[in-house]
C-alpha positions in Angstrom: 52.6 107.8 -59.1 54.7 105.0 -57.1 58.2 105.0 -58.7 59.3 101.5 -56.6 61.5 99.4 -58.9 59.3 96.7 -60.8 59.9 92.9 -60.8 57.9 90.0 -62.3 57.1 86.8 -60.1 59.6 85.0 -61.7 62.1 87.2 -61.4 61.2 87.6 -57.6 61.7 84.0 -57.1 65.3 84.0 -59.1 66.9 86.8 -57.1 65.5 85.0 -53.9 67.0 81.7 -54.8 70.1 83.2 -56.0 73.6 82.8 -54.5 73.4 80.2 -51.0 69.8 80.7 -51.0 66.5 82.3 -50.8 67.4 85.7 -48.6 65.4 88.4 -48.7 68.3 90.9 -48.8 68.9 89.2 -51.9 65.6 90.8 -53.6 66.4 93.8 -51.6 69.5 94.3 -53.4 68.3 93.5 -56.5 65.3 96.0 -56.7 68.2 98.7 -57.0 69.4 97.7 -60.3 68.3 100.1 -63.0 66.4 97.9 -65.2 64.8 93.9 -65.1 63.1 92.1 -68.0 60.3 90.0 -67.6 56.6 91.8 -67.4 55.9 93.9 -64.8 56.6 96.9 -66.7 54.4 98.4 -69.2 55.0 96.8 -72.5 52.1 99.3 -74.0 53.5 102.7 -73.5 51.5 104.4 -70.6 48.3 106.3 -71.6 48.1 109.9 -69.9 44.2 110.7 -71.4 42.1 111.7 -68.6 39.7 108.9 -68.0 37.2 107.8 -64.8 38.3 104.4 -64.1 36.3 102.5 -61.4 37.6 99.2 -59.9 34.8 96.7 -58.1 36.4 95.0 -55.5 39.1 95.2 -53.0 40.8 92.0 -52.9 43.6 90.7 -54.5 42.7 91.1 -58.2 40.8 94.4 -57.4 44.5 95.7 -55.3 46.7 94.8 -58.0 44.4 95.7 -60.4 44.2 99.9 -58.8 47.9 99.7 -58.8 48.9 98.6 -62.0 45.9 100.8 -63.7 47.8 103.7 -62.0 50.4 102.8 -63.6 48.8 102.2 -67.2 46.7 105.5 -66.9 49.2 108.2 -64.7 46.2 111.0 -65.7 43.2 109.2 -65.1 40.9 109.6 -62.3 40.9 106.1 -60.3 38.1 104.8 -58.3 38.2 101.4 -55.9 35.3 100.6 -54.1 35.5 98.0 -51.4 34.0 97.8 -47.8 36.7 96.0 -46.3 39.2 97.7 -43.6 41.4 94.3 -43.4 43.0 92.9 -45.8 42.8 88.9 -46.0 46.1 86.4 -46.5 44.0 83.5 -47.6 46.7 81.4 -48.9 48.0 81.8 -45.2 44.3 79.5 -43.7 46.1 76.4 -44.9 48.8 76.9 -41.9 46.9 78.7 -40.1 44.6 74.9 -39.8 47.9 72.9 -39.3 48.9 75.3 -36.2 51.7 76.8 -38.7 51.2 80.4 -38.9 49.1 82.8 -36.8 46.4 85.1 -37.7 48.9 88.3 -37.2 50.5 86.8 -40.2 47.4 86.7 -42.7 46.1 90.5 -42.3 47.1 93.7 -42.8 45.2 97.2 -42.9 43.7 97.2 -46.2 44.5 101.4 -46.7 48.0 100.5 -46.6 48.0 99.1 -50.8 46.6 101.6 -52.2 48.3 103.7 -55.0 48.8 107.4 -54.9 45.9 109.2 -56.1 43.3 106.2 -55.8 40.3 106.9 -54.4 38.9 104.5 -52.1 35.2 104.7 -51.3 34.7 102.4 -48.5 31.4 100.9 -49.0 29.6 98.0 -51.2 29.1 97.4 -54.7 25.2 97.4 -55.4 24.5 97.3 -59.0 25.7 97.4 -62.8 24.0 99.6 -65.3 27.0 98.6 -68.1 24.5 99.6 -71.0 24.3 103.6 -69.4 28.2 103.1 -68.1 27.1 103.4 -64.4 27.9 101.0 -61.3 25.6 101.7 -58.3 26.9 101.8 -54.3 25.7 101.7 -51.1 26.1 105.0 -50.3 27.4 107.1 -53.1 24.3 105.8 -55.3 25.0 106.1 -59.2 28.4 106.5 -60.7 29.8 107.0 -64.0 33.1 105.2 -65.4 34.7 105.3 -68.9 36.3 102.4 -68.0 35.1 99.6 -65.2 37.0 96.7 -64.0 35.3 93.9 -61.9 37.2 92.2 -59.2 34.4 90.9 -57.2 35.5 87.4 -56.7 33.5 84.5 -55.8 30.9 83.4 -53.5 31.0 79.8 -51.3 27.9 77.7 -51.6 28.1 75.5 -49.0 24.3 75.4 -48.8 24.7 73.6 -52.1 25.2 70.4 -50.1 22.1 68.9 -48.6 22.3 69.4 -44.8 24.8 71.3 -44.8 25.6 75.5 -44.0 28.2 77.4 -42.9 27.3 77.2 -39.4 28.0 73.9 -39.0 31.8 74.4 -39.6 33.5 73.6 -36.3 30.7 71.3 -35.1 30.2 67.5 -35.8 33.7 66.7 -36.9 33.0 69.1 -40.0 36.5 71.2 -41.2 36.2 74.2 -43.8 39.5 75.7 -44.2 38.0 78.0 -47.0 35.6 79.2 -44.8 36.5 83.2 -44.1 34.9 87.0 -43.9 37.1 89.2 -46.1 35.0 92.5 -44.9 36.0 91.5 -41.2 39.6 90.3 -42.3 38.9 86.8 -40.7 39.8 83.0 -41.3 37.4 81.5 -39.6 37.5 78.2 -40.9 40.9 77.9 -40.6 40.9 78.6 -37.0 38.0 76.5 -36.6 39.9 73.6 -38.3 43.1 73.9 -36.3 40.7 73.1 -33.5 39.6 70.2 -34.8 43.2 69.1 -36.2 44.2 69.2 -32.1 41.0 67.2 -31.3 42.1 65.0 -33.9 45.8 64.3 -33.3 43.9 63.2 -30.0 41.5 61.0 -31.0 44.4 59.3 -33.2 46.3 58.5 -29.8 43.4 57.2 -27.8 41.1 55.4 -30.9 40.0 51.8 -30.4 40.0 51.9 -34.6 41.4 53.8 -37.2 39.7 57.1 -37.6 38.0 57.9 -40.9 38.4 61.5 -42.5 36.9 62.6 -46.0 38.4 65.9 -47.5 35.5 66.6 -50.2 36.1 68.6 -53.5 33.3 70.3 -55.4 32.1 70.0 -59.3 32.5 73.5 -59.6 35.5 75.7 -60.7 37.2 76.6 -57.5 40.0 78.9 -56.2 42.9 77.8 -54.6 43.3 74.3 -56.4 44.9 71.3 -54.6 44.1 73.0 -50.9 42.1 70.3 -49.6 44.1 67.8 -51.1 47.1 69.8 -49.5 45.4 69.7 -46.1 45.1 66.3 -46.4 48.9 65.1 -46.9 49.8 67.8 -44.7 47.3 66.2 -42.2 48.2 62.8 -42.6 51.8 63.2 -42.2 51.5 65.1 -38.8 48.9 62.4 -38.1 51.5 59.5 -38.3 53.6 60.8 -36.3 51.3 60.5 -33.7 49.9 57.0 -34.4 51.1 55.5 -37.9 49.2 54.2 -40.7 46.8 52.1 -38.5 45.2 54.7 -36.8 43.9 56.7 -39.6 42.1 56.4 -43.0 41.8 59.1 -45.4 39.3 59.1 -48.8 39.9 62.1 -50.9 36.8 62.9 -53.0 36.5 64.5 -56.3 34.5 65.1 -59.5 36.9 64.6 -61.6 38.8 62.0 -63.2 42.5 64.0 -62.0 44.0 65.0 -59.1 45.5 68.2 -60.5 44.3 69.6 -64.1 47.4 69.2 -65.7 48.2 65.8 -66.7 51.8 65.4 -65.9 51.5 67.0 -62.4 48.7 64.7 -62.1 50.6 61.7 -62.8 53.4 62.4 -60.5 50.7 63.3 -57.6 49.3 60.1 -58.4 52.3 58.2 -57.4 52.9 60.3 -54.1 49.3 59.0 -53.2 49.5 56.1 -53.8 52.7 55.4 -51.8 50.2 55.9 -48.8 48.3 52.7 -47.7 46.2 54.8 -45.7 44.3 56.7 -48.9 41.8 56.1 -50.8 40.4 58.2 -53.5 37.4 58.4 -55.2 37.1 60.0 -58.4 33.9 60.8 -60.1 32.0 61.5 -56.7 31.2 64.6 -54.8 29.5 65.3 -52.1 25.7 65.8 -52.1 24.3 65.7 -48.5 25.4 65.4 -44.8 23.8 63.9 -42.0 26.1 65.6 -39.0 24.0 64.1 -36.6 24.9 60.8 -37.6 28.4 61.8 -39.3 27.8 60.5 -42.7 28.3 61.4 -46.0 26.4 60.8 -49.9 28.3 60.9 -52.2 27.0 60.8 -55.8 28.5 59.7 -58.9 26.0 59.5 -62.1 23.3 57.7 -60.6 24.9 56.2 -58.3 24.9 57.3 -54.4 26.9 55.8 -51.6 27.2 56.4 -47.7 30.1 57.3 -45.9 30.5 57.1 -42.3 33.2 59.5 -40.7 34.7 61.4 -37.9 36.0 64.3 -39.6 35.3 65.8 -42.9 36.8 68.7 -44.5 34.5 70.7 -47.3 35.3 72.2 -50.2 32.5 74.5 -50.7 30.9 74.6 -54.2 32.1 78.4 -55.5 30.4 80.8 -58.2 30.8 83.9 -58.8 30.2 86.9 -56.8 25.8 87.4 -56.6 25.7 90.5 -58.5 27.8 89.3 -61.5 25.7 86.4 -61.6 22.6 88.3 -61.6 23.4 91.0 -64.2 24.4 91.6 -67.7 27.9 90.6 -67.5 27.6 87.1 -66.7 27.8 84.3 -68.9 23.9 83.2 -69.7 24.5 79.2 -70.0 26.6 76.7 -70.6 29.4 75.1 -67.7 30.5 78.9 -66.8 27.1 80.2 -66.6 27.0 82.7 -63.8 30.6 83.9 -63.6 31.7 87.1 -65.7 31.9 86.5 -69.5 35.8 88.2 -70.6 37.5 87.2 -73.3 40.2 84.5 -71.2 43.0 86.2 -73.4 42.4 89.7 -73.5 40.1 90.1 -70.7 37.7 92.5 -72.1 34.3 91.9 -71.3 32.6 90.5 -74.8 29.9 92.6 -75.2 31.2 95.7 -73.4 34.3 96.9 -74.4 34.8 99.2 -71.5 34.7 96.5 -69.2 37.7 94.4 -67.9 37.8 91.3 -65.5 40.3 89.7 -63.5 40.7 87.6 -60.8 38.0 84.7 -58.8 35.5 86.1 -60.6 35.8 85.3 -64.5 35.2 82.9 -66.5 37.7 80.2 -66.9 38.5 76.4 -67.4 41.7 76.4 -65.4 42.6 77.2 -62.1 41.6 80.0 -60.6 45.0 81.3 -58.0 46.7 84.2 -56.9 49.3 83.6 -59.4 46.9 83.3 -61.9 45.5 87.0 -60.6 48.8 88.2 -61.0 49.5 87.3 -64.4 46.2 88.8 -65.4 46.9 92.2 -63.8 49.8 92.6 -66.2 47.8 92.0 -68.9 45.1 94.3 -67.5 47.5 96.8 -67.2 48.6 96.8 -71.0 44.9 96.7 -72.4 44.0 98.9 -69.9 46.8 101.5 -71.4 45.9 100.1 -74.8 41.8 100.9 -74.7 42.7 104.0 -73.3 44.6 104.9 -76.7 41.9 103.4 -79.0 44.6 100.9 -80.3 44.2 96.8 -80.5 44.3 94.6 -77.6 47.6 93.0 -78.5 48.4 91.4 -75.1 46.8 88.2 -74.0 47.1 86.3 -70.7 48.4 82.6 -71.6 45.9 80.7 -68.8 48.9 80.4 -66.6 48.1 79.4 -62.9 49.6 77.8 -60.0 48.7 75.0 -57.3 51.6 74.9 -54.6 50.4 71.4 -53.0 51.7 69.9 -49.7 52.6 66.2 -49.9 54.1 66.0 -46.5 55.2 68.6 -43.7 58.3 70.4 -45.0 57.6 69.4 -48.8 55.9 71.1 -52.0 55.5 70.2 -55.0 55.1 73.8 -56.7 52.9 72.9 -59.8 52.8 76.2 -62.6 51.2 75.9 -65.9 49.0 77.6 -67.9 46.4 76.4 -70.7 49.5 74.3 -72.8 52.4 73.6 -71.0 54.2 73.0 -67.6 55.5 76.6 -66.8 58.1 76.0 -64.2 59.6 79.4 -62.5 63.0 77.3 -62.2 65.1 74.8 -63.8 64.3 71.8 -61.7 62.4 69.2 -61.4 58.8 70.6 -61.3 57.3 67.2 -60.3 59.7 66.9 -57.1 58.3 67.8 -54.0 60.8 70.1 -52.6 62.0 71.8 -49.0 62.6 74.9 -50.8 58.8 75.2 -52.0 57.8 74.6 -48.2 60.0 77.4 -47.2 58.8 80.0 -50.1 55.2 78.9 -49.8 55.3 79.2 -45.9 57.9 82.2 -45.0 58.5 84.1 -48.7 55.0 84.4 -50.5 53.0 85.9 -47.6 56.2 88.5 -47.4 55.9 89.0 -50.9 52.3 88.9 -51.5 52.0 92.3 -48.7 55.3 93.8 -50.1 55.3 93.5 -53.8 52.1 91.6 -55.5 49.9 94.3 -53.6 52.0 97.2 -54.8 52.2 95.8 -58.3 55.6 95.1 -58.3 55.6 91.1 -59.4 
């Protein structure tokens, strides 16, 4: 069992900014000192029953998930299954589009997170048998678990859209930033986009008109929330430098009636937007078909569908969850989260099967779905996982909380934490101030710190 020193995010993120400013010697330092408050550690005391434990999934949530359930359970015979050699940065495909960060930066070797005495079978998830406690593989067949954690994720449905597929991404003035193969370890879309981004800064010089881009958000629960509106501030702003206002004309659509699902984030992204003649958003539309042929957009609101002619559009791809969750047992049957896996959003426990935890992409929740958000969850995980194990009540719940760093300009942040009641700033400043400082920790700390301490379950 790892016996690296333990820190929460927050704490992470106080040590780093602590003193004349964030320095990763600073966190160095500080992992040295004998004891930290804050989470990371076990606040159920450790269970040592013997006990198969099997993990679905390899990313994130499934990563943080195998090292926090060797902590939880130091006796207890861990399983991860996951086909993937390379390991994924995905926050990283939002630079990586704007030319800010290169694909070296967003992968590492996928072996290198795993805990001592996990045990990795590298190969695919096939099948749930939950009411005979059995998940089926590719090539190990049929195996049993006392306790089974999914951390599957979720699936892009870009053939959702009428005329639209994956393919297309790259061609016709059509950006996916989202668009990625987490077996392979690959950002495809974001490359793809940063291709387009040069063609564009182009275009901007040389166009007889002003250019019109759409960035498109979905109706469905999505990861990574604020990314295309990110994209598009961080776009814009490189953009004018090239040509000014004049030369470009951004609409930002979305389903819903917010920017940001937390009202007063919203209202201060509100007044960022606005401050830019050059944006338009609609709200209440999404995007139902594309014609690439003729570079236009419908976009339905109601009843109601409208054309859009452009030059660029960046998609948002409609998510659910992972195919097998959706098709089995485990998913919720109806209702707005139908399809994704049906935990309790507090305790994580699967409803009907109480052997069964969920974290990550892949649940079912009304709030954001983030990295932060999977971090949070793995602490909880890690309690109730220590908890179940010792027959006792699930006394830990995860508070909903999430976060959606979003770009309003090259260099600035506006670093937006909450959770299902409240704004849950890390610091004491102004949350709703875009801010250097987030630009530097989103950009150079977090992918650090996401390899070096999220993965190893130590924030």
């Amino acid at each position: 069992m790892r016996k690296d020193r333990k820190i929460d995010r927050r704490e992470a993120l106080k040590l780093m900014a602590a003193g004349s400013g964030l320095a990763a010697s600073s966190l160095h330092a500080a992992t040295n000192k004998s004891e930290l408050k804050g989470g990371a550690h076990l606040s159920h005391p450790a269970s040592h029953k013997y006990a198969r434990i099997v993990i679905a999934g390899g990313g994130t949530a499934g990563i943080i998930a195998a090292a926090r359930t060797r902590r939880a359970a130091p006796n207890a015979e861990i399983t991860l299954i996951s086909p993937n050699t390379t390991h994924l940065y995905q926050p990283g495909a939002l630079f990586r589009a704007a030319g800010l960060m290169s694909q070296s930066e967003m992968v590492r070797e996928t072996a290198s997170f795993f805990p001592d005495n996990v045990t990795w079978l590298q190969e695919k998830v096939t099948g749930f048998d939950p009411e005979h406690n059995r998940i089926e593989t590719e090539k190990s067949g049929k195996l049993p678990y006392d306790v089974l954690i999914v951390a599957l994720g979720c699936a892009y449905d870009y053939g959702a859209i009428e005329g639209m597929d994956s393919s297309m991404i790259g061609k016709e003035g059509i950006l996916s930033i989202y668009l990625n193969d987490t077996v392979k370890g690959t950002a495809e879309g974001a490359e793809l986009s940063g291709a387009l981004f040069e063609k564009m800064k182009a275009d901007v010089v040389t166009a007889s008109k002003p250019l019109e881009i759409l960035f498109c958000e979905p109706d469905t629960p999505v990861k990574g929330k604020g990314s295309g509106l990110s994209l598009m501030l961080l776009y814009l702003d490189m953009l004018q430098k090239k040509g000014g206002d004049k030369k470009v004309r951004f609409t930002y659509v979305t389903p819903d009636e917010v920017l940001l699902d937390e009202k007063m984030f919203n209202h201060a992204l509100g007044k960022i937007v606005k401050k830019y003649p050059s944006v338009e958003v609609l709200y209440r539309h999404r995007l139902t078909k594309v014609d690439a042929a003729a570079k236009k957009a419908t976009l339905t609101s109601g009843d109601q569908t409208i054309e859009k002619a452009y030059d660029y559009i960046h998609i948002t791809p409609p998510m659910q969850a992972h195919r097998l969750v959706r098709e089995s047992a485990l998913a919720v049957g109806d209702g707005p989260q139908k399809g994704w896996m049906d935990v309790d959003p507090k305790t994580l426990r699967h409803r009907s099967y109480e052997n069964i935890f969920g974290l990550g992409d892949v649940i079912a929740l009304d709030y954001a779905k983030s990295g932060g958000a999977a971090q949070h969850q793995g602490i909880i995980l890690q309690d109730n996982i220590a908890a179940a194990l010792e027959g006792d009540r699930l006394r830990y719940t995860y508070d909903g909380y999430t976060v959606a760093p979003v770009v309003t300009a090259y260099g600035k942040v506006m670093l937006a934490e909450y959770n299902r009641e409240k704004v849950q700033p890390t610091f004491f400043l102004d949350p709703y101030t875009p801010r250097k400082l987030w630009w530097w920790l989103q950009r150079y700390f977090m992918p650090w710190a996401y390899f070096n301490l999220l993965m190893r379950g130590m924030m």
